[in-house]
N, C-alpha and C positions, 0 to 999 in steps of 0.2 A: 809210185806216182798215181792220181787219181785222172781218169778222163779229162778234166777241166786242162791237169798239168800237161799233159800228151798233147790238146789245142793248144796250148799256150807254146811248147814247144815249137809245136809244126810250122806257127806263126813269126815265131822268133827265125825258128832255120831256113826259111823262105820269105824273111822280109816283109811280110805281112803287115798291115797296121790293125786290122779287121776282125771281127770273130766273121760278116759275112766274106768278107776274101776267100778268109779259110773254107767258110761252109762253100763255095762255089768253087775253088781249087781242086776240093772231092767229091764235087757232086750233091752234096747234099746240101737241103732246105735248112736254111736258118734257125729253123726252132730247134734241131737240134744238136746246135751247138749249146743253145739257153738250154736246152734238155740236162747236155755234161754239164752246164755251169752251176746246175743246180743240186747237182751232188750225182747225175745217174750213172750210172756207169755203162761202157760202150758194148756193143754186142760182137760178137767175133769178126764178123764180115767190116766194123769199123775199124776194128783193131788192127786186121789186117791191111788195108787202106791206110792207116797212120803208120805203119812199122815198114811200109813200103818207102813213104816218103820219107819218113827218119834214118831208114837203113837200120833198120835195128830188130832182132828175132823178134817175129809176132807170139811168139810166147810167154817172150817178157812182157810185155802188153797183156797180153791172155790171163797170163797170172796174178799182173797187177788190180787186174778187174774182179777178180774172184775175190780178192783181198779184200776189195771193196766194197762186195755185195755181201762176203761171211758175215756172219753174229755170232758165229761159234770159236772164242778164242784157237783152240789149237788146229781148228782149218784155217783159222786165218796165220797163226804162225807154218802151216806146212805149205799154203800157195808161197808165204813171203818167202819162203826158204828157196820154194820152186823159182819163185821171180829172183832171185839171189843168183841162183846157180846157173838160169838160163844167159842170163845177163852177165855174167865171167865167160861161159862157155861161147860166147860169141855165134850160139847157132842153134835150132831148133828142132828137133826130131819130129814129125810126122807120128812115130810110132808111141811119141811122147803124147802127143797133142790126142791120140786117139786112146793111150790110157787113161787121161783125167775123168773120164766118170769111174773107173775101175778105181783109181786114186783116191778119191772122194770119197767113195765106200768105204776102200778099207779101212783109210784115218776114221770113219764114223765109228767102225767095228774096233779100230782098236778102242779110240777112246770108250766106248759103249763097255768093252772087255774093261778098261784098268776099272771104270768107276763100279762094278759090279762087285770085281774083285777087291776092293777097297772096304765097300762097303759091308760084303760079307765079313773080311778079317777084323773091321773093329764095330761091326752092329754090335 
């Protein structure tokens, strides 16, 4: 799901008619609801704020945003994998939450490693 779909959600699950409803539900200024509706994606501190009121691992939230913000196909298939597995597992690890730059590296280093190795065996 994309930030816009999380508002649209939290709208639905709380009766809402509004995007400003929503934005003063949590506190925040209207523009940045038009912010998500504009394709941006949410910062951690929102995420966590909507996965509060949805009941649902702020991780999965977390990851769905990474997804959002990659360009690099096989990051964006390791978040969506992440957002997959958080969202089964019903729950969020901390210890999880504080590897994601460690995470991000490595997928960089593998992918970095396969296309080196590729390229050396058939240059």
């Amino acid at each position: 799901m994309n930030s816009y779909e999380y508002i649209e959600e939290v709208k639905h699950s709380n009766g809402l008619e509004t995007d400003y409803q929503v934005a003063k539900m949590l506190g925040w200024k209207a523009n940045k609801i038009y912010q998500y509706r504009d394709g941006q994606s949410m910062d951690n501190e929102a995420a966590r704020q909507v996965a509060e009121i949805l009941k649902i691992p702020v991780m999965k939230i977390i990851a769905d945003m990474e997804v959002q913000r990659q360009k690099d196909p096989s990051k964006k298939k390791a978040w969506r994998m992440l957002s997959k597995m958080t969202k089964q597992s019903g729950r969020a690890s901390a210890k999880l939450l504080l590897s994601l730059p460690f995470l991000s590296y490595l997928i960089a280093m593998i992918v970095y490693y396969v296309k080196s190795s590729y390229k050396e065996q058939y240059a």
